[in-house]
Legacy VTK file of the C-alpha trace (Angstrom):
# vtk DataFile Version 3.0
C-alpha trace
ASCII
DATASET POLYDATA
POINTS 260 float
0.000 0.000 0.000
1.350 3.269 -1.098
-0.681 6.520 0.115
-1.766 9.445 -1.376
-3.258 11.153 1.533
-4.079 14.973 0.693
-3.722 16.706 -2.785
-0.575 18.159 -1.676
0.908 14.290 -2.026
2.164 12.879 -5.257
4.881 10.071 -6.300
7.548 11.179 -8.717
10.049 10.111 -10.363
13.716 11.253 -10.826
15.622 10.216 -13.860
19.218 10.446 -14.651
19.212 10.573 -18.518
16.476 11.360 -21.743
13.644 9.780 -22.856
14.034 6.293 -21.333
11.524 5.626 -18.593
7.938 4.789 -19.518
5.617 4.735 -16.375
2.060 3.234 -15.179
0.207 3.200 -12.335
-3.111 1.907 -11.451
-4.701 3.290 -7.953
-7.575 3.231 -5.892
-9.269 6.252 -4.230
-11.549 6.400 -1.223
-13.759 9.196 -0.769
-15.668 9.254 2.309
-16.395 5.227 1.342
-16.433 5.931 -2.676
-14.215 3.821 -3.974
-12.767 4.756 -7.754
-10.681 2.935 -9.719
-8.316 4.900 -11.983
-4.956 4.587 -13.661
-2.490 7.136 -15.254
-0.266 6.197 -18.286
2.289 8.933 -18.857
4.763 9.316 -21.802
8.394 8.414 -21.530
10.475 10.633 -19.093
13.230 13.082 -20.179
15.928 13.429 -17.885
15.227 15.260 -14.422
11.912 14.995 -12.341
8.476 14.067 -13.569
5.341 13.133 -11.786
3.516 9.824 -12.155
0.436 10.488 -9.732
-0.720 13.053 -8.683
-2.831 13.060 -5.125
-6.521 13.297 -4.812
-8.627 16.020 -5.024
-10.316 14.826 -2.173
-10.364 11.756 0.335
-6.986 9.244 -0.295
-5.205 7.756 -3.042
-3.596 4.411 -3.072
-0.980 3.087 -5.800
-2.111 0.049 -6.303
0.364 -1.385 -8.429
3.767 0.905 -10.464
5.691 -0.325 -13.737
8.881 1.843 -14.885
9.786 0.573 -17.784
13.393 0.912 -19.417
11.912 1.155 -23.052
15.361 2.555 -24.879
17.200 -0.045 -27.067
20.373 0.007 -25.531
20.771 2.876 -22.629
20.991 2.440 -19.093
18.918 4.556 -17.093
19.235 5.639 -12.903
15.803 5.541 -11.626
14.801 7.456 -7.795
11.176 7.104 -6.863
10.008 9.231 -4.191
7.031 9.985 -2.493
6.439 14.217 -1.927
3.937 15.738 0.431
4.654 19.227 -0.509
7.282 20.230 1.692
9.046 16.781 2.227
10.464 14.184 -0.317
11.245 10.757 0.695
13.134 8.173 -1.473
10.890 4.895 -2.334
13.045 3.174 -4.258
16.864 3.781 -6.401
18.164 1.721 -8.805
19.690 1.256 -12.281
17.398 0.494 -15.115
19.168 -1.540 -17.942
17.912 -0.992 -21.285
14.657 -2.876 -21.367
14.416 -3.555 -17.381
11.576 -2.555 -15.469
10.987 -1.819 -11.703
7.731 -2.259 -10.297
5.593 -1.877 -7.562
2.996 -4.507 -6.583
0.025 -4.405 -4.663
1.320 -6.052 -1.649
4.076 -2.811 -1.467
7.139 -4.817 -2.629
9.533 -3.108 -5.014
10.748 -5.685 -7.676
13.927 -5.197 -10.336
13.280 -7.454 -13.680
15.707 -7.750 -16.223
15.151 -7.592 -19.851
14.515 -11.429 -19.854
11.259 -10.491 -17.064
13.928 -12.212 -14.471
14.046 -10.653 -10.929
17.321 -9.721 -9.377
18.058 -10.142 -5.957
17.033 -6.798 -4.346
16.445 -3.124 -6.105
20.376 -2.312 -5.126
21.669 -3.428 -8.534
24.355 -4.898 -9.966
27.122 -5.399 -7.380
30.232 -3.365 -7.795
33.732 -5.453 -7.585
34.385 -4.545 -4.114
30.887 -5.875 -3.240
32.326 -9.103 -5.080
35.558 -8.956 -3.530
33.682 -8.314 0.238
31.440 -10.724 -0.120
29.138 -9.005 2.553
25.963 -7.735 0.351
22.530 -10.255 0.472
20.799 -8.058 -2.435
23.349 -6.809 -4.607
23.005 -8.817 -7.907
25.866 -11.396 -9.462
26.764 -10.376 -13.276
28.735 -13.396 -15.147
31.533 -10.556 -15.846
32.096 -10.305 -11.990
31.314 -13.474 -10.657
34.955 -14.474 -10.363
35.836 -11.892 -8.262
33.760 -13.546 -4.996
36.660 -15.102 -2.575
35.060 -18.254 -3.003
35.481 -18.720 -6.958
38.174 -19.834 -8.584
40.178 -17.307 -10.239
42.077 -19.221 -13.034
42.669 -23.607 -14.023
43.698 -25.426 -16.627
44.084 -28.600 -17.966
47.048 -29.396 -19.735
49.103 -31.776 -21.664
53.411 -31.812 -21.103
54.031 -30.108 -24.214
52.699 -26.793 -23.381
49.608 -27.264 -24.875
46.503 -25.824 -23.028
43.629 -28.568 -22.973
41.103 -26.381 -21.410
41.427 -23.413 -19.314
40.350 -20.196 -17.557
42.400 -16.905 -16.848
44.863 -18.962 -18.084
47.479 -17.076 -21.372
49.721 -19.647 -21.748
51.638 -22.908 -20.576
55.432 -23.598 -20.934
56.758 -26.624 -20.970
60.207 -26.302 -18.828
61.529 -29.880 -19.521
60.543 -33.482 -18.259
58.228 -33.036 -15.158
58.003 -29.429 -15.250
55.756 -26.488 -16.413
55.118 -23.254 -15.966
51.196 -21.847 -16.055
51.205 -18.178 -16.688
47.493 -16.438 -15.418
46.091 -14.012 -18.014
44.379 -11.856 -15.248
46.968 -11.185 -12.484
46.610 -12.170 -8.865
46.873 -9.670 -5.736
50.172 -11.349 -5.059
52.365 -14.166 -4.953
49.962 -15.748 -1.800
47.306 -17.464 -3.273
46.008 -20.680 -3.166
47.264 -23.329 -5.744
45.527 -26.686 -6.187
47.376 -28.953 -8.541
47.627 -32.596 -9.257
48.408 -34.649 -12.484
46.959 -37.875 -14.102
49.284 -40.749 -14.451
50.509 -42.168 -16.924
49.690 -45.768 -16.015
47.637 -47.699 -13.660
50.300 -50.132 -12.261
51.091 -48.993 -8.642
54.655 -49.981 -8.830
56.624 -47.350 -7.407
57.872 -45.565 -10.541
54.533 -45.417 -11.605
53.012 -43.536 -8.562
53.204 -39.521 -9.424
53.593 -36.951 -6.917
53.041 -32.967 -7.852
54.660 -30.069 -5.938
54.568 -26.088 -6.921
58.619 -26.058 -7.377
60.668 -24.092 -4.558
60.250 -20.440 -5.305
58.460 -20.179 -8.107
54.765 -19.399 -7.302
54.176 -15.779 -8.133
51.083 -13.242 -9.143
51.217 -13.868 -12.439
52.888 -17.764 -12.532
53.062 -20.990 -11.029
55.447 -24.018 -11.788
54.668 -27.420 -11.048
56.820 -30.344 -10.720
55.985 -33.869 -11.106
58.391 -36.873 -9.877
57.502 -40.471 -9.294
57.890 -42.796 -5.873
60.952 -43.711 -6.153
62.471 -45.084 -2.248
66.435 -43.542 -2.771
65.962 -40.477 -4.903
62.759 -39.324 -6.715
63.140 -38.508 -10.142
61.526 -35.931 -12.537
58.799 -37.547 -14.828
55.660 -36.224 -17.198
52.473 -37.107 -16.380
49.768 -37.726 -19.209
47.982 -34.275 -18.139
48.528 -31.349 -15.322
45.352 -30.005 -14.004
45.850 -26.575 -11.671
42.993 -24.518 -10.142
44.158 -21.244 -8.261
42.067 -19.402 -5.517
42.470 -15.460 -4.040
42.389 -11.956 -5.137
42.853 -10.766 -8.445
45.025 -7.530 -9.032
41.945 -4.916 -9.571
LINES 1 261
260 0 1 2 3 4 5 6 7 8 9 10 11 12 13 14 15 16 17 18 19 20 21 22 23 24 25 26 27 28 29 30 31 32 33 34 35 36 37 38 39 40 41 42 43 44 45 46 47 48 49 50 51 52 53 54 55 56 57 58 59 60 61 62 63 64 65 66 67 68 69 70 71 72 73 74 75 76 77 78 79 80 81 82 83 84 85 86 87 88 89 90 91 92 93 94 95 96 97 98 99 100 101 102 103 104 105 106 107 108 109 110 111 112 113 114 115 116 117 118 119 120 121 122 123 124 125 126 127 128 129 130 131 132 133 134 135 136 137 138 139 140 141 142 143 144 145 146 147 148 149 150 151 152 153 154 155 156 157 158 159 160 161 162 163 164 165 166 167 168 169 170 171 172 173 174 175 176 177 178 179 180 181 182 183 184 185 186 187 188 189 190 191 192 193 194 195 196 197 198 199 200 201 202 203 204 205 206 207 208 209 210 211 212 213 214 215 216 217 218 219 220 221 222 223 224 225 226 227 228 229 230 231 232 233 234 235 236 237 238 239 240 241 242 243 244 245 246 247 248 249 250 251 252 253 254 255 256 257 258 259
């Protein structure tokens, strides 16, 4: 229920760029027990202020229900809704309207954010900024695929890859040197924070015999795990002295902050 309660009330509508926003509202107004239906349609916004309902002339108004409709092809569009009694303005709702996203206002008073694709995001606080991403705090900021990565909990770059420095699949991942037998180097694309992240590596083998030349062990090699690299080593089981061998594939997955 939103409340038009003297004439002096209306709900407007603040935009931040031209011809963009296309509103409706239907309402409901009680006169002394007459109840009228109405609804106003008004044409798309410019930029600044504009007024989508105006208060009664007598008795109450209710919004009943609000659309805001994005309608420009390919413009973004801030969006303020507040609710004015003359004197005093008071903010309703804020967001950022993607070209052909709508916010809306239902019956039961809850302020919804649609995308293009009539989706809802999480909350009217749009899309979340990269420290939102990188906090991992906000419960109503929405996830884009472009920043998803940057939540602590995603991976930031892996790979699979053969001994030849050929990638077989990967992510953040520009290239992979082959350093010799049981080594390579895996160079990130998008740089970590700093040498201190988290590197998850292991190799498959190139046999299924569990003799002990055939068991493979992987370490990051002494002193060379940095922001932008990692080198793994591979060596087999031997019980004197291990030696350096290639597996059939390495497979690396790396976890912390990327250099923003």
């Amino acid at each position: 229920m939103l409340l038009l309660a003297s004439s002096s009330d209306l709900i407007r509508v603040i935009t931040g760029s031209g011809s963009c926003i296309e509103p409706h509202v239907s309402w409901m107004d009680n006169d002394a027990g007459t109840i009228t239906p109405g609804r106003t349609n008004t044409v798309v916004l410019g930029a600044g202020t504009g007024t989508v309902l105006a208060g009664p002339s007598a008795g109450q108004r209710n919004a009943k229900f609000i659309s805001l409709n994005n309608v420009h092809a390919s413009s973004s569009c801030t969006v303020r809704v507040e609710h004015y009694d003359g004197s005093i303005s008071e903010v309703l709702a804020d967001v950022t309207l993607l070209a052909g996203e709508a916010l809306v206002l239902d019956e039961r008073g809850t302020w919804t954010h649609y995308d293009a694709n009539g989706g809802i995001y999480a909350g009217i606080s749009g899309i979340a900024t990269a420290g939102e991403m990188m906090g991992a705090v906000s419960l109503i900021s929405a996830v884009t695929p472009g920043r998803q990565h940057l939540h602590p909990g995603h991976p930031k770059c892996w790979v699979k890859c053969g001994v030849t420095g050929n990638s077989l699949a990967s992510y953040n991942i520009s290239s992979v040197e082959d350093n010799g037998i049981g080594r390579c180097t895996l160079w990130i694309a998008a740089d970590f924070y700093g040498s201190d992240w988290c590197c998850m590596a292991t190799i498959e083998r190139s046999s299924t015999a569990l003799t002990v030349t055939d068991l493979k062990f992987v370490n990051i090699r002494n002193l060379l795990q940095f922001a932008v690299s990692v080198q793994l080593e591979c060596y087999d089981g031997t019980a004197i002295q291990a030696f350096l061998e290639d597996p059939t594939a390495w497979h690396m997955v790396g976890l912390g902050t990327l250099l923003e």
